[in-house]
C-alpha positions in Angstrom: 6.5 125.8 -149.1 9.8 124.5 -150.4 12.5 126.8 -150.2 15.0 127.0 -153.4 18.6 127.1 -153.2 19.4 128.0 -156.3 19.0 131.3 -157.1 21.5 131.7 -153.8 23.9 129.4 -155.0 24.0 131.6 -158.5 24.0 134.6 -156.7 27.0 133.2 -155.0 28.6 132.2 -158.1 28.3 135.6 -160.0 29.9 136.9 -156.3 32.9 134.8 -156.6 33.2 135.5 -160.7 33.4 139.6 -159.7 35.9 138.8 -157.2 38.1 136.5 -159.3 37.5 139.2 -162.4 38.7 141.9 -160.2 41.9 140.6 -159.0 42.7 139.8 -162.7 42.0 143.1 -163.6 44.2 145.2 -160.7 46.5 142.6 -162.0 46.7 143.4 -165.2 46.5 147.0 -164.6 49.6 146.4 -162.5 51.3 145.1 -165.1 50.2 147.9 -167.5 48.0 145.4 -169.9 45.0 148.3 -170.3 43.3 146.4 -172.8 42.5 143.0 -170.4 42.2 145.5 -168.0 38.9 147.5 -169.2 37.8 144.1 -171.0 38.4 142.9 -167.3 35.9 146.3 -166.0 33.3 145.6 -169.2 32.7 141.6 -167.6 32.2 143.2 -164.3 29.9 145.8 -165.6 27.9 143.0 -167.2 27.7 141.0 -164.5 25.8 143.4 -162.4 22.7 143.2 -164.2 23.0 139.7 -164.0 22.9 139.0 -160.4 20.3 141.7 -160.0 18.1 139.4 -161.9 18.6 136.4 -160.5 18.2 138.5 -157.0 14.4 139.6 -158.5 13.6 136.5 -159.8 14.7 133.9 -157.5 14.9 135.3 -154.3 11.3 135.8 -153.2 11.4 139.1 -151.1 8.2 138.8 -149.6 8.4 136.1 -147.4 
């Protein structure tokens, strides 16, 4: 069987969007902008969910 790539590759990209959204928001937190800074914590939040789905639907853990 063929293996697929790219549920890993999206995994990986939803992994380097939570680190990029993070630093923004301890950034703007810094520089006491709340607002971006729990719009910042709602994209993480949602993001979650996300990569567990691609995780349960791409990434076969049976094999």
């Amino acid at each position: 069987m063929k293996r697929s790539y790219l549920p890993v590759a999206l995994l990986l990209a939803v992994l380097m969007l939570n680190i990029i959204i993070t630093q923004y928001m301890v950034h703007q937190y810094f520089y006491q902008n709340y607002v971006n800074t729990i719009v910042a914590a709602v994209m993480n939040v949602v993001l979650f969910p996300l990569a567990f789905l691609i995780y349960k639907k791409g990434v076969n853990v049976n094999d």
